[in-house]
N, C-alpha and C positions, 0 to 999 in steps of 0.2 A: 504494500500500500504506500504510496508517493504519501511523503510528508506537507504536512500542512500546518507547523509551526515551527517559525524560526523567532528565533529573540537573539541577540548580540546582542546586551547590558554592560555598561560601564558605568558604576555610582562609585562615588569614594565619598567616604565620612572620614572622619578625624581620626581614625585608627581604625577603618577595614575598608576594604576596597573589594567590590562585586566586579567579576569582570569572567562575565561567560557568555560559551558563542553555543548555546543548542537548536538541535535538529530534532524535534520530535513528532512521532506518528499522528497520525490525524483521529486514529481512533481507540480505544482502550487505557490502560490507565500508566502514565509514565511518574515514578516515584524519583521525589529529591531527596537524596538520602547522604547525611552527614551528621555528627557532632552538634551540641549546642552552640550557632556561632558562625556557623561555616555558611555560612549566608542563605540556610534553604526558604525562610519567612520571605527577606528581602528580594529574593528573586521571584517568589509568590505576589510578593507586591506590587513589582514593578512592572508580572504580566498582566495584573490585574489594573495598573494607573493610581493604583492609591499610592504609590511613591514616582514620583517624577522622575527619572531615573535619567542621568546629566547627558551621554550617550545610548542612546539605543535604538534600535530598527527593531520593530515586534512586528508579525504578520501573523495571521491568525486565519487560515480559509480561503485564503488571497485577499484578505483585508487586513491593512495599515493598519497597528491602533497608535503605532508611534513610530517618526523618524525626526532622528534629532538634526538630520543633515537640510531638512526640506522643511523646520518647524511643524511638521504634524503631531499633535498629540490629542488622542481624544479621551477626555474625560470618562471614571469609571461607570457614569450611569448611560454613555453610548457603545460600552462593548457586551457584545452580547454572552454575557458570562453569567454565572453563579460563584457565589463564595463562602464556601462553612468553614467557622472560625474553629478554634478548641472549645470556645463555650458557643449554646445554640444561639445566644441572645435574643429569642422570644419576646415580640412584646407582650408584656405582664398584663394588661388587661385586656385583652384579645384572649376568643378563646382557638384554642388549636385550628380550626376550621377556617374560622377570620385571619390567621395568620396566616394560613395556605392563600388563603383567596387574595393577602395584601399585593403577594409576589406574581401570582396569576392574573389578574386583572391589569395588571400596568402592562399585558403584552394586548396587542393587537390579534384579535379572535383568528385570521386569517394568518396568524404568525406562529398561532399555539402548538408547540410538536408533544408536548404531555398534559394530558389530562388531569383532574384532582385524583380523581376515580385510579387511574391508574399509577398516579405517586402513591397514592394512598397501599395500595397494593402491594407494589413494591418494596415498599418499606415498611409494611405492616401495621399500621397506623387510623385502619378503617374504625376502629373501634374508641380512639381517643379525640375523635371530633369535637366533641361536646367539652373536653376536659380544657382546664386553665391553667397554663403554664406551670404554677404551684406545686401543680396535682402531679404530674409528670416525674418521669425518674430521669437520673440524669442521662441513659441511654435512650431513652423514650424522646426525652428534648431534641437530641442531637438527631434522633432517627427526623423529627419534625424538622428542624434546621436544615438539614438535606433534602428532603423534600421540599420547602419551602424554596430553596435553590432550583431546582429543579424543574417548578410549576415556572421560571422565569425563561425556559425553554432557552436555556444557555448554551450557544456552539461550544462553550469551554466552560469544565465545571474546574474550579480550584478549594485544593481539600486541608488547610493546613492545621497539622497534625488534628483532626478529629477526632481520635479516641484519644490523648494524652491527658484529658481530665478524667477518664472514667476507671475506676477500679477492674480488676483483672477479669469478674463476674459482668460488668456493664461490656467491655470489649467481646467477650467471647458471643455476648447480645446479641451487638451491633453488626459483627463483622459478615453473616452469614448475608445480611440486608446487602455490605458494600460490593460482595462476591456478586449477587443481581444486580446490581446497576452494572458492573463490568460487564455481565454477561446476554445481559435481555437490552441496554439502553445503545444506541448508534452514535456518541459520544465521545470527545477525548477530555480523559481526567488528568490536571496535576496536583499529585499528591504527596504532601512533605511527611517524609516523617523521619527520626532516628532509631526505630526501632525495628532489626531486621527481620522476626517472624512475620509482622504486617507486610512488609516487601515483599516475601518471600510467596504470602498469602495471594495477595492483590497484583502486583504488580508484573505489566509486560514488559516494558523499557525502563533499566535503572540510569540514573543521574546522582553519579557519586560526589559531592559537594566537600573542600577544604579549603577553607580560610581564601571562601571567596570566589574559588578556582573550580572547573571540571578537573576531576581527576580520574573519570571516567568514564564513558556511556554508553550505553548498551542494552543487547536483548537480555533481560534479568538470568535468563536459563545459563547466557554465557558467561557474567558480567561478574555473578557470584561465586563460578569457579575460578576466578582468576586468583594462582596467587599470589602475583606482585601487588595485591591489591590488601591494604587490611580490615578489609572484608571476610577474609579467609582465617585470619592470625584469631576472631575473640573466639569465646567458646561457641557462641552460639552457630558458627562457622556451617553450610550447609549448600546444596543448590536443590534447586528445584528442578523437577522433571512432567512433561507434561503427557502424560500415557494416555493407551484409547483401553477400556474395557475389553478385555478377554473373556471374559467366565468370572462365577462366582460359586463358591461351595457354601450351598444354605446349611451344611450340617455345624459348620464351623465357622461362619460369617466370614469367609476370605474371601477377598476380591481379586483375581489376576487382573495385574496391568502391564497391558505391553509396552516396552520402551519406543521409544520413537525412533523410526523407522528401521524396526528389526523383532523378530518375532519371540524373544527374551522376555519374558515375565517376571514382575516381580507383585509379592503379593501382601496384600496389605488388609489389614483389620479394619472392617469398613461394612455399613451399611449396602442389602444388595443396589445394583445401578443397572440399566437397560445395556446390554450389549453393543459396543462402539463410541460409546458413551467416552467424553473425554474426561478427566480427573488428571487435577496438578497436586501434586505432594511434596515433600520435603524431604529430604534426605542431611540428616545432620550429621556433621564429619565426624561427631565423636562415639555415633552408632554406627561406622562401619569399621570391623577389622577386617585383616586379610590373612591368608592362607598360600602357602608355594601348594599347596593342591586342594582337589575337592574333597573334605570326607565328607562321611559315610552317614547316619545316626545322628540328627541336631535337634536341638529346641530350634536352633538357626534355619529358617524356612528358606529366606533366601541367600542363596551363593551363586555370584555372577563372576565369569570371565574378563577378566581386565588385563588392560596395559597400562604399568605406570608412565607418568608424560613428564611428570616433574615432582620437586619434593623441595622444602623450605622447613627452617624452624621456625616454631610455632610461638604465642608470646612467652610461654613457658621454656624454660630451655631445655627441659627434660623429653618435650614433647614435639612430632614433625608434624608437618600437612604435608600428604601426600595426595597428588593429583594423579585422578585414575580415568581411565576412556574404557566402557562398555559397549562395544557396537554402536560408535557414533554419538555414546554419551555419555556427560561428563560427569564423575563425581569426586567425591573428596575424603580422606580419609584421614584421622586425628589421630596418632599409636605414637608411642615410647622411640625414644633413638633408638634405645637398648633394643627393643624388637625391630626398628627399621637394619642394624647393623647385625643383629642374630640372623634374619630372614636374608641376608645376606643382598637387599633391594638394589638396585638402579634404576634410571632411566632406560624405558624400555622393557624392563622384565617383564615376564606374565605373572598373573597369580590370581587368586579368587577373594573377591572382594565378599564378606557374610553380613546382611542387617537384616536385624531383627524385625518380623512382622510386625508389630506393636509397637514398634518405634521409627516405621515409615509414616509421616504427620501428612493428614490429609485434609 
């Protein structure tokens, strides 16, 4: 899909300086992901006009919202966006329903591309109409907040960090909601956050943000196998893989999913799914080990065929990240020197990569 946003920003404050050049998809959700700091808010703002930003050319669609060289800048209430903050900011005496309808009314009826009826839906929200801001939890607010965005039938929706107010319980709420807009809306999202399982969750194109700078960007499936990246080095260290349904065993709840493009299964604890069905999961470097051969006899369900491509010490120094290639895909795996120098590894060796069913994150 030909891209349909570019932004080159150039802002300097008194001690930080924004200055990035991206190219992002026109449709699904592209994550700014960086450190407290690292400029992801301000680069949020700047696509969105709420910061004037000293250089920059923003295109959105084939629409200008700003070029600093030609004096164009248009104001944020002429770009056709959406914006949910960390908090919903709700107004308090409006009830949920009036708040949908403030955002959906200001659009011209021939302009409308979401309905209330179907935000409502989507977000699951049909049921809290009547209720007043008060009354709401704080997952319930934000689910309103984004909707509310929504009803504004935004080419661009921008999301910065929207679950970072909500306890662990209100996230795990919310996120199945953001997985459907990804998936049912015709949309391009940008969405900041620093927290990598949401990336990992959500996210098709990563944008690695430090101090200001791109330090990387990319399709997320490749972006977080990288490991000059330290993206690879915390624990939480991981890629995603996005498989199509094989089979399921209802006796056992397992799901086979195939890797992409090669007929290698890996099988995961999982609700059953329709056949061809696609499913993205995670793979976390510190739930795979490896093996110089297959055995026999496991709790370990899956064991995959690999070639090592690379290997790095890890922040720990006792420990490596070891990059591994399955049939055209990538994973990662976290073990001891002391076993990468037993196993006797290189660049290139084969061996069989083991993770655990129950600890493939879907």
């Amino acid at each position: 899909m030909a891209t349909t946003i570019a932004a080159r920003i150039r802002h300097r404050f008194a001690d930080f300086t924004l200055d990035v050049d991206l190219q992002l998809p026109g449709r699904g959700v592209s994550a700014l992901f960086g450190q407290s700091g690292s400029g992801k808010t301000t680069c949020l703002r700047c696509l969105a006009g709420l910061e004037r930003a000293d250089h920059a050319y923003i295109e959105v669609n084939g629409q200008v919202w700003q070029d600093s060289q030609r004096g164009v800048f248009l104001p944020p209430h002429q770009r056709p966006l959406g914006y949910v903050f960390q908090e919903a900011s709700l107004f308090a005496h409006l009830s949920v329903q009036r708040n949908l309808e403030y955002g959906w009314r200001r659009i011209p009826a021939a302009q409308r591309q979401v309905d209330l009826h179907q935000a409502c839906e989507l977000l699951g929200i049909g049921h809290l109409l009547t209720r007043m801001p008060a009354k709401l939890s704080g997952g319930e607010r934000q689910r309103v907040g984004i909707a509310r965005a929504l009803l504004t039938s935004p080419g661009l929706l921008l999301m910065d960090e929207p679950l970072a107010a909500l306890d662990s319980q209100r996230k795990a709420e919310i996120l199945p909601y953001l997985e459907r807009l990804h998936d049912e809306l015709d949309i391009a999202i940008v969405y900041v956050s620093h927290a990598q399982d949401e990336v990992a969750r959500l996210a098709d194109h990563l944008v690695l943000l430090d101090q200001g700078r791109v330090q990387a960007s990319g399709p997320v499936t490749e972006t977080l196998a990288r490991l000059d990246l330290p993206l690879a080095l915390g624990d939480d260290a991981g890629v995603v893989i996005q498989g199509q349904v094989q089979g399921y065993d209802d006796a056992y709840q397992l799901l086979s999913l195939g890797l992409p493009g090669s007929d290698l299964p890996i099988r995961v604890a999982h609700a059953p799914m329709a056949l061809g069905s696609a499913l993205r999961v995670k793979v976390q470097a510190r739930d795979v080990s490896l093996s110089l051969d297959e055995q026999g006899q496991s709790s370990i369900l899956n064991r995959l065929p690999v070639t090592v491509t690379g290997q790095r010490v890890a922040d720990n120094n006792a420990h490596v990240l070891v990059s591994l290639e399955v049939a055209g895909t990538a994973l990662l795996a976290r073990i001891t020197r002391y076993s990468w120098d037993q196993l006797g590894l290189t660049v290139g060796s084969r061996a069989w990569a083991q993770i655990k069913a129950v600890a493939v994150l879907a």
